[in-house]
C-alpha positions in Angstrom: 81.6 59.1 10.6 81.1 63.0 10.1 83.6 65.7 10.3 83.7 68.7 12.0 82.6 71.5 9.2 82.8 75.1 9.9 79.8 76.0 7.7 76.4 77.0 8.9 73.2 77.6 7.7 70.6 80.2 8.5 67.0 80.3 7.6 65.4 84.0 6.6 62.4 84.8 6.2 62.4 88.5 5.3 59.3 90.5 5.4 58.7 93.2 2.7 61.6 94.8 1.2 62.1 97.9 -0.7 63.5 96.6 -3.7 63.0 96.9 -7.6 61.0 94.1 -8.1 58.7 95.1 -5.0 57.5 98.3 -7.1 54.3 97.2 -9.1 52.9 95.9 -5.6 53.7 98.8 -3.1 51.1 100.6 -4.2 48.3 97.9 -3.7 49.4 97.0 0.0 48.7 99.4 2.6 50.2 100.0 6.3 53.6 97.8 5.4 56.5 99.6 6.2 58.8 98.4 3.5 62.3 98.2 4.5 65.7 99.5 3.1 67.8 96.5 1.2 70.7 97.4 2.7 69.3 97.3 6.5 68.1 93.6 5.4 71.3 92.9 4.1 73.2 93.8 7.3 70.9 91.6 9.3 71.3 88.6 7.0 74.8 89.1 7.3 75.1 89.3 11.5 72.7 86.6 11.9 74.7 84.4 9.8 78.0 85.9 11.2 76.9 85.2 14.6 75.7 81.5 13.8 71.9 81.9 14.6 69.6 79.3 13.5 67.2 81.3 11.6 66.1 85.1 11.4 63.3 86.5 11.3 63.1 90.5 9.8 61.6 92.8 10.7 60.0 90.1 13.0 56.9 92.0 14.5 55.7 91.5 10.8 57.5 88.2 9.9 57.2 86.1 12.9 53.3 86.0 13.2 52.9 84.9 9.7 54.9 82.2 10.0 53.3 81.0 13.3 49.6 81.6 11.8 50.4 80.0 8.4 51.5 76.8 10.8 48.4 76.7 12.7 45.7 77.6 10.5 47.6 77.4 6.3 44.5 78.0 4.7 43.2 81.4 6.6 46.5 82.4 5.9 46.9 81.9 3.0 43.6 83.5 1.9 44.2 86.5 4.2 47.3 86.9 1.8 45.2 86.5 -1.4 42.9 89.0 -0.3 45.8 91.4 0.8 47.5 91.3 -2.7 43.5 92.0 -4.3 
């Protein structure tokens, strides 16, 4: 019925990342520590090299979110609209 497939997928959820599109919004959000492109790039790459299911980086800052945002949507999502105020 199926065939044996070498692909695999990997879920990331990246936090923020110092990139050119991230510029305008910097400024306005204070305390993040906004990581190097090619750091998250290397991580996407071993997580997917070494088949993990999904990645989470930098996780002390993605992880919660994603955990919060399941148990209660709406006070995180307006803790985010208020953030980006």
């Amino acid at each position: 019925m199926y065939k044996a497939s070498s692909v695999g997928i990997t879920i990331c959820t990246i936090g923020a990342t110092n990139t050119e599109g991230t510029k305008d919004i910097q400024g306005r959000i204070s305390g993040v520590s906004w990581e190097d492109p090619r750091v998250v790039g290397n991580a996407i790459v071993a997580s997917g090299a070494s088949r993990q299911r999904e990645l989470f980086y930098p996780f002390h800052l993605t992880y919660p979110t994603i955990v919060l945002h399941f148990f209660a949507p709406q006070l995180m999502e307006r803790f985010l609209h208020l953030s980006m105020a």
